[in-house]
C-alpha positions in Angstrom: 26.5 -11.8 -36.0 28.8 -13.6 -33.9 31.3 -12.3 -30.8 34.7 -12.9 -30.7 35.3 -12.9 -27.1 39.2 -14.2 -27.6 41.4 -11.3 -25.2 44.7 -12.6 -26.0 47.4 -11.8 -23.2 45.2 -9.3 -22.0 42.0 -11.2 -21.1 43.8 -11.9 -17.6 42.7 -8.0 -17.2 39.5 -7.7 -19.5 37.5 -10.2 -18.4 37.8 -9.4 -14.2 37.2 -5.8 -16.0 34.1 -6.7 -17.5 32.8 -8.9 -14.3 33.5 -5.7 -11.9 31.6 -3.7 -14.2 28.7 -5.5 -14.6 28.6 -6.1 -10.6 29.3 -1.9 -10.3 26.3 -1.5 -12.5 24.1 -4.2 -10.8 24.7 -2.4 -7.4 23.6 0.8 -8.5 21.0 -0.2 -9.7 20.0 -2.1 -7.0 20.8 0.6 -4.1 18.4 3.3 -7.0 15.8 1.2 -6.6 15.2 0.6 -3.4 16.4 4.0 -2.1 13.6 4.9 -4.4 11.3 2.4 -2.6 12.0 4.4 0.7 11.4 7.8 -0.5 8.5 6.8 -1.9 7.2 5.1 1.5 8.4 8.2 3.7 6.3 10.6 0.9 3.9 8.5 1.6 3.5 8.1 5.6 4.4 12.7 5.6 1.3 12.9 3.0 -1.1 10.5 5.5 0.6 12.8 8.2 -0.7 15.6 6.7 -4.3 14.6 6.2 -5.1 13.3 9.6 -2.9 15.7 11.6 -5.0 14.4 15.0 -4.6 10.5 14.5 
C-alpha cells in the first residue's frame, strides 16, 4: 500500500492543515493527561485528609 501524498495547487493549504492538526491533537492530549495527573494527586492528598483528620 503506498500514499500518494502529491496535493497539487492546494498542498499550500493541506499540508499547514495537516501540521495544525496534528499539533491541536498533540495539545489535547497533552493538557488530558496531566490535568488528569492533578486530579489524581488532589484525590489523593483530600483521601489522606480524610484519614488522619488530626495530622
Amino acid at each position: 500500500m503506498s500514499f500518494d501524498f502529491d496535493a497539487g495547487k492546494y498542498a499550500v493549504y493541506v499540508w499547514p492543515a495537516f501540521a495544525l492538526t496534528a499539533a491541536v491533537f498533540a495539545w489535547m492530549i497533552a493538557d488530558s493527561l496531566l490535568a488528569a495527573r492533578r486530579w489524581r494527586a488532589e484525590a489523593q492528598r483530600r483521601q489522606a485528609e480524610t484519614k488522619d483528620p488530626g495530622k
